[in-house]
TIKOLNU-978591 format. One line per field, with one value per atom (N, C-alpha, C): residue number from 1; residue in one letter; z, x, y. Coordinates in steps of 0.001 Angstrom, whole numbers, plus 524288, in hexadecimal, padded with zeros to 5 digits. Each point is the difference from the previous one (the first is absolute). Layout:
# residues N
i: NUM:...
aa: A:...
z: Z:...
x: X:...
y: Y:...
# end
This chain:
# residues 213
i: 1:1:1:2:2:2:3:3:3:4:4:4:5:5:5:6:6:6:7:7:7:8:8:8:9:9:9:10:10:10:11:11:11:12:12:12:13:13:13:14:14:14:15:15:15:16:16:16:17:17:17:18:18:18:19:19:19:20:20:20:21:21:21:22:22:22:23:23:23:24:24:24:25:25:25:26:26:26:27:27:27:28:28:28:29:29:29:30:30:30:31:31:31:32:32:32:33:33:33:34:34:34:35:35:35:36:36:36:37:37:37:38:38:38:39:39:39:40:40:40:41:41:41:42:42:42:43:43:43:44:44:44:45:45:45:46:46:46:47:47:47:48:48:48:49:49:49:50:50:50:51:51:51:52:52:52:53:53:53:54:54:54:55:55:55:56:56:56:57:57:57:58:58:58:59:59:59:60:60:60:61:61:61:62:62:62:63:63:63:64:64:64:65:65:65:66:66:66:67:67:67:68:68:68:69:69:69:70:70:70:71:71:71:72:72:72:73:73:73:74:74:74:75:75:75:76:76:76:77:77:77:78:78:78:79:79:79:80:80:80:81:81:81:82:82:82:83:83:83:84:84:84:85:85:85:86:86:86:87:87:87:88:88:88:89:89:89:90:90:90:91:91:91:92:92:92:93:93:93:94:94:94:95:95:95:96:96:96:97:97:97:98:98:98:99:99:99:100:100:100:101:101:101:102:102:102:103:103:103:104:104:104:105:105:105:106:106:106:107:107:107:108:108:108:109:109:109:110:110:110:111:111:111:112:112:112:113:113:113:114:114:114:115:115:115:116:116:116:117:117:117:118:118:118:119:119:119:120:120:120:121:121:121:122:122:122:123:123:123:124:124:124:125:125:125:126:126:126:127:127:127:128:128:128:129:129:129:130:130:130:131:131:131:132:132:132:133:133:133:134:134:134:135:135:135:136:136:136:137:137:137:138:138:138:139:139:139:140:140:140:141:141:141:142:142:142:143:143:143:144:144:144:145:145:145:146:146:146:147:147:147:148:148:148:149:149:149:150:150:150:151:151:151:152:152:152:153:153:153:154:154:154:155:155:155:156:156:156:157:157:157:158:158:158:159:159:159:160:160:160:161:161:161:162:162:162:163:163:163:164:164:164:165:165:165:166:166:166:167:167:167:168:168:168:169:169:169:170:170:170:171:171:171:172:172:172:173:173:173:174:174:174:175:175:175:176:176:176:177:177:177:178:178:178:179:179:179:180:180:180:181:181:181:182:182:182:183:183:183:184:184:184:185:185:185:186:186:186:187:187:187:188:188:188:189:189:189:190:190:190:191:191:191:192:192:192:193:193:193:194:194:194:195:195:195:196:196:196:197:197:197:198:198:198:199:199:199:200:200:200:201:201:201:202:202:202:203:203:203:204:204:204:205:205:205:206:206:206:207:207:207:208:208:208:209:209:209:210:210:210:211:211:211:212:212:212:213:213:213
aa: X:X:X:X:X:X:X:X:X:X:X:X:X:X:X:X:X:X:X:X:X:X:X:X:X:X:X:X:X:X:X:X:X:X:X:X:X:X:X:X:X:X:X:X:X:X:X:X:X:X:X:X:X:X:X:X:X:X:X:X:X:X:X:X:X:X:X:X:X:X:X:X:X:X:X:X:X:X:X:X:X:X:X:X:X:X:X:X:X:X:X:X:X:X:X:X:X:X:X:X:X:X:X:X:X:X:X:X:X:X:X:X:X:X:X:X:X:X:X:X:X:X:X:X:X:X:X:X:X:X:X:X:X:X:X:X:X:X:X:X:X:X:X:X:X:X:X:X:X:X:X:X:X:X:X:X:X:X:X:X:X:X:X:X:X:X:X:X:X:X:X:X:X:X:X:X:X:X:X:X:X:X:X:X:X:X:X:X:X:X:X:X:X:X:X:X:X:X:X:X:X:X:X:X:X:X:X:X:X:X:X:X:X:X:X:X:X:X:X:X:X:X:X:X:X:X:X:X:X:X:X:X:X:X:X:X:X:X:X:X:X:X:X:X:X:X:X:X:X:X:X:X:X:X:X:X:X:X:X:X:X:X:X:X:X:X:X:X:X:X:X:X:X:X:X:X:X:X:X:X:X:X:X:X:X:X:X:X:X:X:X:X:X:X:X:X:X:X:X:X:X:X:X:X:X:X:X:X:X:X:X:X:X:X:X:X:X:X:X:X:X:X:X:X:X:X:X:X:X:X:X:X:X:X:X:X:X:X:X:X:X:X:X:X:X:X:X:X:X:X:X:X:X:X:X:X:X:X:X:X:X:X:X:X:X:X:X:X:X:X:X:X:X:X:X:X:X:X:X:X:X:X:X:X:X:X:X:X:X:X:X:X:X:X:X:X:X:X:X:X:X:X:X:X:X:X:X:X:X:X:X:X:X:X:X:X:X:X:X:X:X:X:X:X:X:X:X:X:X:X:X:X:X:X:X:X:X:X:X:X:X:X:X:X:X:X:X:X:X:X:X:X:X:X:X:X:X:X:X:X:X:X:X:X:X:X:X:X:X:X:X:X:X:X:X:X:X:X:X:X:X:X:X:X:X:X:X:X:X:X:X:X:X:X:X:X:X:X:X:X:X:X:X:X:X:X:X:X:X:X:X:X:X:X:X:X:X:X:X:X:X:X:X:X:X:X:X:X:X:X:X:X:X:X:X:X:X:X:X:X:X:X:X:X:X:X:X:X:X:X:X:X:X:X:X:X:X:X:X:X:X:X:X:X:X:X:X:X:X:X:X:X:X:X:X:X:X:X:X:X:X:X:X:X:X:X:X:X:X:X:X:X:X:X:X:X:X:X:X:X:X:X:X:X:X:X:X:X:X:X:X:X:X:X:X:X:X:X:X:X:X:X:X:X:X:X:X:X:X:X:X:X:X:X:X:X:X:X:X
z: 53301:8041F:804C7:802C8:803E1:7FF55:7FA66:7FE84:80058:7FEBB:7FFC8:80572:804FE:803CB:802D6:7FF10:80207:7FF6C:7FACD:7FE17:80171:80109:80221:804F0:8034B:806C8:7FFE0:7FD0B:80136:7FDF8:7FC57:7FEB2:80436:801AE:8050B:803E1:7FF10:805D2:7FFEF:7FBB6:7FE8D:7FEC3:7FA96:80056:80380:80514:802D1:8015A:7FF86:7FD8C:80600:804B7:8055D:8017E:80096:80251:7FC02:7FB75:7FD70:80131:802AB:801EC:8034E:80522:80478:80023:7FC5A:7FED4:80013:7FA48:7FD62:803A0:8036C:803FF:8045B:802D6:802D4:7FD4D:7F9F1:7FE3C:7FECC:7FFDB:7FEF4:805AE:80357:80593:802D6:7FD68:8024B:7FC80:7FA7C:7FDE6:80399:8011F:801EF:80627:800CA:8072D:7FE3A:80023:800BA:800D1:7FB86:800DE:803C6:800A0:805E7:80584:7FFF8:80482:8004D:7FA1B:801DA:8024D:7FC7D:80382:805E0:80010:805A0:803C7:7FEF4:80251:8002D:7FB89:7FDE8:80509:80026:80466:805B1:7FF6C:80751:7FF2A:7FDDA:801A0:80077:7FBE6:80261:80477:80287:80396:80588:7FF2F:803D2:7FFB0:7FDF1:7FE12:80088:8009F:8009C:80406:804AF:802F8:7FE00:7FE61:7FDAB:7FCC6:7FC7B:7FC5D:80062:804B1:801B2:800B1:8058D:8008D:7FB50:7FC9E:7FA40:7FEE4:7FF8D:7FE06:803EE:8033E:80477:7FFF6:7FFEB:7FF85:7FC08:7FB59:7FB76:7FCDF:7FF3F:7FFD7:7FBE8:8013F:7FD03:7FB51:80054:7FABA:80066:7FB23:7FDA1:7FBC7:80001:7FC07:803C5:80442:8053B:80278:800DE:801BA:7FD46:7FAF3:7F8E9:80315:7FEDC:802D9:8038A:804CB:805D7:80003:7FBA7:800E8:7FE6B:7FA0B:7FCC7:80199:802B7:8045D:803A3:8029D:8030D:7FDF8:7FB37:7FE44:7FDE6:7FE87:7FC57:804CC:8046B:80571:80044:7FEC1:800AD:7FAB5:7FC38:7FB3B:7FB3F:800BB:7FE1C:7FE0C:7FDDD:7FDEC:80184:7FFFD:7FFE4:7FC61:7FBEB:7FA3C:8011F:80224:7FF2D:8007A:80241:7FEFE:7FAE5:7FC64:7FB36:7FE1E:7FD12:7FC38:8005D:804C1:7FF42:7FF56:80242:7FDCE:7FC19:7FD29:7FAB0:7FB0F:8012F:7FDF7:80085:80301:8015E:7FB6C:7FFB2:7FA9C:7FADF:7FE56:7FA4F:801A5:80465:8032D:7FF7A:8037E:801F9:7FBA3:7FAF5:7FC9A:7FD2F:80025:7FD48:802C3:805DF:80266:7FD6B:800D9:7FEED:7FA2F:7FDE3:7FA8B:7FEDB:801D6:7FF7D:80271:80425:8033F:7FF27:7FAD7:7FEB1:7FB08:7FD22:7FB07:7FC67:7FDEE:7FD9A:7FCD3:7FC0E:8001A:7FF29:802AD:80154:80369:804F0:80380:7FFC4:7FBA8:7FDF1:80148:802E6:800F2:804D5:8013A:805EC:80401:80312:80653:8038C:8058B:804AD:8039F:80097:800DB:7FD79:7FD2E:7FCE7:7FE2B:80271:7FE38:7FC9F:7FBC8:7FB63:8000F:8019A:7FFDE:7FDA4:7F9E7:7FC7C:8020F:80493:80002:80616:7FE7B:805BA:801E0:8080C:802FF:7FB93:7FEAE:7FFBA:7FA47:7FD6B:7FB5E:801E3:8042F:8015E:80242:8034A:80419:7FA6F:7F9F3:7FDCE:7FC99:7FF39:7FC76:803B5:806A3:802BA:803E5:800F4:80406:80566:802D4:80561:8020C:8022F:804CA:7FA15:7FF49:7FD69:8024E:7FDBD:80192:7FDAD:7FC01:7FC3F:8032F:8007A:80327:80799:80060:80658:7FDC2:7FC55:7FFCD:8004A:7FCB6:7FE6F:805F6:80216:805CC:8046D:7FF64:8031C:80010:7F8C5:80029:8014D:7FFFC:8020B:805F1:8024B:805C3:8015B:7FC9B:8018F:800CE:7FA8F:7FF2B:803F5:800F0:805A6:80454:802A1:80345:7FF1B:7FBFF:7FE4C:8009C:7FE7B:7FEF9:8054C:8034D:8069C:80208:7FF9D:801B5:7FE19:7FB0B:7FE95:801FE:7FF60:8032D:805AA:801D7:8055B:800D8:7FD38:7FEBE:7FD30:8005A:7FF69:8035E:7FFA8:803A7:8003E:8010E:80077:80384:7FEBF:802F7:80063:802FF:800F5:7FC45:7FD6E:7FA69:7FC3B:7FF0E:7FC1A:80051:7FA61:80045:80282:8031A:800E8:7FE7E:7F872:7FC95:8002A:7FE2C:7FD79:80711:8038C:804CA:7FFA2:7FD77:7FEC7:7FDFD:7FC04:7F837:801A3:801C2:80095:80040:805B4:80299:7FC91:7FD34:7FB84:7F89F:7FF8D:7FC7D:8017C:80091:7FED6:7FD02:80264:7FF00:7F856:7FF09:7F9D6:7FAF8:804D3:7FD45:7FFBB:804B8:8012B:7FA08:8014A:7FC86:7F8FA:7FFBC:7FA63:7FF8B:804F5:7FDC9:7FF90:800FD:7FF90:7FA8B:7FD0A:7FB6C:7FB6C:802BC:7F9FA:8009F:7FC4E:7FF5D:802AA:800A0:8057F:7FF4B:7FBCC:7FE0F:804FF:7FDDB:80301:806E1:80138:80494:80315:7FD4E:8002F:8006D:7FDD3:7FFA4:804ED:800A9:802EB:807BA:7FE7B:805A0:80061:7FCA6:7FED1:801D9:7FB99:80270:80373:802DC:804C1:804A0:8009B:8023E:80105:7FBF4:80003:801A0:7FDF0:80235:80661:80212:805FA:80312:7FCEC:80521:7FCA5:7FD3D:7FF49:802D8:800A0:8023D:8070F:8018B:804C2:8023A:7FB68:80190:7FF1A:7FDE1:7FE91:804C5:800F3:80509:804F2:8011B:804A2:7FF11:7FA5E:80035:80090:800CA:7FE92:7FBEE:7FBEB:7FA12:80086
x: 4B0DD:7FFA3:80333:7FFD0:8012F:8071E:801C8:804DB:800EA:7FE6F:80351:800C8:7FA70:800D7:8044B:800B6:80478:8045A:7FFAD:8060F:800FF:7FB29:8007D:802B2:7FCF2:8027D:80410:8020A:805A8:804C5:7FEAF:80287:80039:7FAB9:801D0:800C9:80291:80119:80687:801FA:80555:80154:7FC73:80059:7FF09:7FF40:7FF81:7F9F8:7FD47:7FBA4:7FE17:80360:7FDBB:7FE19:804C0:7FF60:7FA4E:7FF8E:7F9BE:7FAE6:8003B:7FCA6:7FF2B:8032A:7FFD1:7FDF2:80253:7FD6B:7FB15:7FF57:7FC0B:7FAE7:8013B:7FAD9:80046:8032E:80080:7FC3F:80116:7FB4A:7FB39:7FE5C:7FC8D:7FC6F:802BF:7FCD7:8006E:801F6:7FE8B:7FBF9:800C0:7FABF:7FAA5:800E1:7FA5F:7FFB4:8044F:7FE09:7FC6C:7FBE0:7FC5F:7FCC6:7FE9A:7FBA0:80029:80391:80306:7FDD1:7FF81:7FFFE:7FAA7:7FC93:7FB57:7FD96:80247:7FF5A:7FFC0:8033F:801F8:7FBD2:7FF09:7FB73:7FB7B:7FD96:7FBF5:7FFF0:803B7:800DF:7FF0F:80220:7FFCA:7FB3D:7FCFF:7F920:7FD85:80151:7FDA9:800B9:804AD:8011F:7FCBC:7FF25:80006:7F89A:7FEBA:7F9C7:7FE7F:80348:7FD1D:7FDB7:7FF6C:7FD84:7F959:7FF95:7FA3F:7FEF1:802F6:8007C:7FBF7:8031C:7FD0A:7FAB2:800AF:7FA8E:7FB6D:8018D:7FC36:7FDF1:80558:7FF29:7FC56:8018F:7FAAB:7FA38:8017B:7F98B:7FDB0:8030B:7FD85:80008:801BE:801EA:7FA55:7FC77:7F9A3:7FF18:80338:7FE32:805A8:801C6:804F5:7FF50:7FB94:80050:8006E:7FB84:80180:8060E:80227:804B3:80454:8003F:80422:7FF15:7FBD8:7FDD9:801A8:80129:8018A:8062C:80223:80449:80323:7FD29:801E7:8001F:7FC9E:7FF06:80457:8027D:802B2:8053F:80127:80525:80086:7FAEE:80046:8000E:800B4:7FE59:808B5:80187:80642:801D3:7FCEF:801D1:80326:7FCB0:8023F:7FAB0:800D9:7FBAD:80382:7FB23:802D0:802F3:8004C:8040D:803C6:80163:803F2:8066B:7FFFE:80503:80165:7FB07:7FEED:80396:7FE1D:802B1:804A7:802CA:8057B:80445:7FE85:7FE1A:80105:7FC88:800D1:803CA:80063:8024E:807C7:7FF27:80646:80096:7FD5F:7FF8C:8039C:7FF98:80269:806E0:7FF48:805ED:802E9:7FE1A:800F1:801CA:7FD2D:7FF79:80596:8012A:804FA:803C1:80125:80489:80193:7FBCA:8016E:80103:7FC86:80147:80630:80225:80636:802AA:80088:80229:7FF36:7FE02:800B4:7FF8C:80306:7FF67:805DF:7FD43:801F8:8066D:80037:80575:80199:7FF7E:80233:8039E:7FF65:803DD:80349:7FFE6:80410:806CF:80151:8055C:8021D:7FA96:801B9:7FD8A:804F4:7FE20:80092:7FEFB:80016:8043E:804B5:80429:802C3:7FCAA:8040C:7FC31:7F9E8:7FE26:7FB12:7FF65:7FC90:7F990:800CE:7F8AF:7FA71:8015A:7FC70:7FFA5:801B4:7FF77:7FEA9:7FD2B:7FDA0:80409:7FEF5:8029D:801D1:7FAB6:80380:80347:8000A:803D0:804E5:80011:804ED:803AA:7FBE4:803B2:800F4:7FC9D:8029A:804B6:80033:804BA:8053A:7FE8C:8067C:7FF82:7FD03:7FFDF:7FCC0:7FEB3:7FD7E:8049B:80244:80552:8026F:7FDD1:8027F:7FEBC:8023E:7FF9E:7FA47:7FE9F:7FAC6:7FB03:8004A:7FD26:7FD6B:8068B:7FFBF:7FCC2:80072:7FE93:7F788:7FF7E:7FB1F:7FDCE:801B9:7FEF2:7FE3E:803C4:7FFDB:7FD84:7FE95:7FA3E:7FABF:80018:7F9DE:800CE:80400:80078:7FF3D:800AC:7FDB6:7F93D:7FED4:7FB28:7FCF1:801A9:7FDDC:7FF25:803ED:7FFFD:7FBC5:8012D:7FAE9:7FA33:8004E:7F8E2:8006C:8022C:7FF35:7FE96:802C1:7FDAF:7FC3E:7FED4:7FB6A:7F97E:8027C:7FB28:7FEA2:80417:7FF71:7FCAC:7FE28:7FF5D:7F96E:7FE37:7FBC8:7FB71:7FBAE:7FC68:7FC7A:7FE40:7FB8C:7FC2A:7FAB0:7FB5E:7FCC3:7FC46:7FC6B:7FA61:800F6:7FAF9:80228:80530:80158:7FE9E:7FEC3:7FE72:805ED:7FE31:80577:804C3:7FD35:80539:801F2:7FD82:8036F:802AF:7FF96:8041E:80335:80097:8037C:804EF:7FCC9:803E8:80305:7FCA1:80236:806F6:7FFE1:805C8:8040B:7FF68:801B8:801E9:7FC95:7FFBE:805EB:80184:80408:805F8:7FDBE:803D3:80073:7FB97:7FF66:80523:8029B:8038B:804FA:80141:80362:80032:7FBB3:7FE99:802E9:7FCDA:801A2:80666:8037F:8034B:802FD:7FE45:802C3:7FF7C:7FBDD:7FF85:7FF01:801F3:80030:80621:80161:8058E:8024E:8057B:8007D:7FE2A:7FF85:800C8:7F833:7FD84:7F9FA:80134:80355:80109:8001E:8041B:8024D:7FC31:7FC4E:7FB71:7FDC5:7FE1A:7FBAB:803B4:8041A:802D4:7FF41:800DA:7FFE1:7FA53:7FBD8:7FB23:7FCD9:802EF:7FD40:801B3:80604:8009D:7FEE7:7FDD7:7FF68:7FAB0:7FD5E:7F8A6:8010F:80350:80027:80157:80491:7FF49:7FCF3:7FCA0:7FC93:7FC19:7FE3D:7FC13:8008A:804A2:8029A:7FEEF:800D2:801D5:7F9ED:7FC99:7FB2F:7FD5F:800F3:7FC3C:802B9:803A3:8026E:7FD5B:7FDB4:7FF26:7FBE3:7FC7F:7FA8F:80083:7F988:7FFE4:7FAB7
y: 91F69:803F2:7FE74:7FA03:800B9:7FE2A:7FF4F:80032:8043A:804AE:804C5:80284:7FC71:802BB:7FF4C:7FAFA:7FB15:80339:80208:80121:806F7:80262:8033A:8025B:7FB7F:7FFA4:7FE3F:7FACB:8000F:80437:80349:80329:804DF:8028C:8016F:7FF49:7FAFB:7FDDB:7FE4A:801EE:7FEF9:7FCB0:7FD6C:7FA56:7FCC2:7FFD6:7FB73:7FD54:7FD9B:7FFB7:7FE83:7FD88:8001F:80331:8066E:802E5:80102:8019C:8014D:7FDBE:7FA6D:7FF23:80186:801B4:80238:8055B:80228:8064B:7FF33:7FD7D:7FE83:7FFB6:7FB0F:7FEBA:80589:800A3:80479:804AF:8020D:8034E:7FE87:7FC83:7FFB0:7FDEF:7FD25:80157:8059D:8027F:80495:80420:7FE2F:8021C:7FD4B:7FB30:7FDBD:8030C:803BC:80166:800D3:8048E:803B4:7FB64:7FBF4:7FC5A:7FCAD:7FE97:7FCD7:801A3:80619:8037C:7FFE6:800F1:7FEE8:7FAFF:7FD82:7FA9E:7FE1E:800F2:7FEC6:80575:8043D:80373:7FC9C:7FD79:7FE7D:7FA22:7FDA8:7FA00:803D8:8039D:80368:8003B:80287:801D9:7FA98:7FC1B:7FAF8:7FF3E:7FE12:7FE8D:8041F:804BE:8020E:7FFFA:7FFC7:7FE17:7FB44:7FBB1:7F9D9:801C5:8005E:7FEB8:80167:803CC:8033F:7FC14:7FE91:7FD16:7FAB4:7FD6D:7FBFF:800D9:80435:80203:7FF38:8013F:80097:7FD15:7FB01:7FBB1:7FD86:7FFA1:7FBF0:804D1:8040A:8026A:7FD88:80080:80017:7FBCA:7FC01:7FC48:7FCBE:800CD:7FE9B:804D1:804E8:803AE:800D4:7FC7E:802AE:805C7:802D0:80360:80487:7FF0D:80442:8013D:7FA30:7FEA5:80343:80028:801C4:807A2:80079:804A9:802ED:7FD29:80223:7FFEC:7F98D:8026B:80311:8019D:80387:80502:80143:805B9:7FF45:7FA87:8018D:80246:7FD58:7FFF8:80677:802A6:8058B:8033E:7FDC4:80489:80127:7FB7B:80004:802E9:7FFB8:80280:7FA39:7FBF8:7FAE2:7FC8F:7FD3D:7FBB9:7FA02:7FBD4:7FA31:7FFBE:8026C:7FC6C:8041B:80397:802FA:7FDC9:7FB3D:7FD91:7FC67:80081:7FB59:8037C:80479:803EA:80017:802F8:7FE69:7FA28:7FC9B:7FA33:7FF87:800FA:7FEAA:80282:80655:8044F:7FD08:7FC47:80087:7FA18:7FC9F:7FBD5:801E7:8026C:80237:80034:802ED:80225:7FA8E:7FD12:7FB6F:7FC3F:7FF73:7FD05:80267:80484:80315:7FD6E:80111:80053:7F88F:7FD0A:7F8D7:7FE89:803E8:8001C:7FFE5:8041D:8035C:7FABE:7FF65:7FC26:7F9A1:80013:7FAB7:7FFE3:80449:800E2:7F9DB:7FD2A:7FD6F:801C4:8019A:803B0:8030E:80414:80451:8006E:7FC57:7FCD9:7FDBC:7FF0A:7FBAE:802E8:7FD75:7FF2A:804D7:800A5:805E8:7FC66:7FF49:7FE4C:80218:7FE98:8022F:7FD16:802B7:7FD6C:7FA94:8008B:7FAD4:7FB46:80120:7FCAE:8046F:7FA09:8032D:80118:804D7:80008:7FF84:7FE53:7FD74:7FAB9:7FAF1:7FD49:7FE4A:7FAC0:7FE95:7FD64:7FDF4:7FD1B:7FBA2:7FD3D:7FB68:7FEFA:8029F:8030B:8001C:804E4:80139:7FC41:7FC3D:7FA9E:7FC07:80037:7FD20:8023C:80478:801DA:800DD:8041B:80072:7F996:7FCCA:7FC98:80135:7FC7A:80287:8037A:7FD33:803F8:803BD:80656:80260:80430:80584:80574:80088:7FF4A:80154:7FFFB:7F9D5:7FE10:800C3:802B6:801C9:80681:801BD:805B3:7FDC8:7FE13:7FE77:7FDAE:7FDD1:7FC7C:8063B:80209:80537:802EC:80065:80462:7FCFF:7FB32:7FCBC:800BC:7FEB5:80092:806B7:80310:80615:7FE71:7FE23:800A3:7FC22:7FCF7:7FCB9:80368:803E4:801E0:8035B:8056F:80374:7FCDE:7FB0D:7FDBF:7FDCF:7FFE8:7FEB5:805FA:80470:80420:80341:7FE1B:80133:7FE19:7F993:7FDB3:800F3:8027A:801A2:804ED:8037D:8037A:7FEC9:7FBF3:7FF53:7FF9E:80356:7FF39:7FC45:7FEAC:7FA35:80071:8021B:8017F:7FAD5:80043:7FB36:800DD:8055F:7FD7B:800A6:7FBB3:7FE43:7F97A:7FD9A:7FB00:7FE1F:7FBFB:7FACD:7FF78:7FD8C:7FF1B:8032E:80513:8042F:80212:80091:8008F:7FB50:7FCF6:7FB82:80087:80314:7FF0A:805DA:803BF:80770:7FF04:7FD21:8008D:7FCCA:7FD3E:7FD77:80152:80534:80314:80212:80214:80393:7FBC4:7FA09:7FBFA:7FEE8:80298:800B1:80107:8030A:80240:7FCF1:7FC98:7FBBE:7FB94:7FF45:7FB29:8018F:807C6:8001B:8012D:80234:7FFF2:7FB82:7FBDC:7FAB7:7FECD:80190:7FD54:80378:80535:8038F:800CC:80337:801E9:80381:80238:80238:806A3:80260:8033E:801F9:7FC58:7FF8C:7FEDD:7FDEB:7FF43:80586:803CA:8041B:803E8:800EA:801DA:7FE57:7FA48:8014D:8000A:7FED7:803CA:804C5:80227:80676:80098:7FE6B:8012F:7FF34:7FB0B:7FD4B:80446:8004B:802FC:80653:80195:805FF:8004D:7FA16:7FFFE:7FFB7:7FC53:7FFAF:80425:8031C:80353:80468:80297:802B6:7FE77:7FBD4:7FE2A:801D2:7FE92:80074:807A8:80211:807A4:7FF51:7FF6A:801BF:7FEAE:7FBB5:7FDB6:8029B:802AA:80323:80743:80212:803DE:800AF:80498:8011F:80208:7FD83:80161:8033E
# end
């Protein structure tokens, strides 16, 4: 299956199997808007509810069943529940698992690169087949230095409330660096991808949080 998809996208992509990833991720984060949008609605009513929120929590704090109760009333008064950001959450998993699937498809890649260097293969592949100081290698260097930048403005873009535990206000602003790490050590073809998708999450994230939902 995910051979024929492989061979699908690069065919409409004119053979070039970059530009197909680029499509590629581009459609399919935009199949995930709608859930995205809810999302990001679903983070506004939180946000604009902690304060009650709290409230609850220190009223109630001795009957968590009263507590589940009051806040579930608060959230159905906005037209929302607590899990309403799980669902879309999770709905985007399968998506997700496709686009990395495609983008690190063993060979189907074989012998289509991105300016000259080959995207079935990792950094340190490439510095051993063209050398460090090569074109290949400067292409591969360039898309981690995108993706550095994207997971800096992403993490910027993170909120950090005071009833979150400690660690986790620790580790949050650090998360987006996730992606750094993998494109160092997957192949570039995955690199390519998660620029594409890092970037299309940042500034979606960016227009969503400037509109009312």
């Amino acid at each position: 299956m995910i051979d024929s998809l492989v061979t699908l996208i690069i065919d409409a992509s004119g053979g070039s199997a970059a530009l197909g990833i680029v499509l590629f991720t581009l459609a399919v984060r935009l199949t995930l808007l709608p859930l995205n949008v809810r999302q990001a609605r679903t983070a506004k009513i939180r946000e604009r509810l902690a304060p009650k929120l709290r409230e609850l929590r220190e009223r109630h704090r001795r009957d968590p069943e009263r507590l589940h109760r009051e806040m579930t009333a608060l959230y159905a008064k906005e037209g929302s529940s607590p899990f309403a950001g799980i669902l879309p959450s999770l709905a985007q998993l399968p998506f997700l698992w496709l686009m990395y699937r495609v983008a690190t498809h063993p060979t189907a890649l074989a012998g289509h690169t991105l300016f000259g260097a080959p995207l079935g293969e990792q950094l340190a592949g490439v510095i051993a087949h063209f050398g460090l100081v090569s074109a290949p290698v400067l292409v591969f260097v360039s898309v981690i230095a995108l993706v550095i930048v994207v997971a800096w403005l992403s993490a910027r873009q993170i909120k950090i409330t005071e009833e979150q535990p400690e660690p986790l206000r620790r580790i949050m602003p650090l998360l987006p660096y996730g992606s750094v790490l993998a494109a160092l050590v997957l192949p570039l073809a995955a690199g390519l991808y998660l620029l594409v998708s890092t970037a299309w999450a940042t500034g979606e994230r960016a227009v969503l949080a400037s509109r009312p939902l």
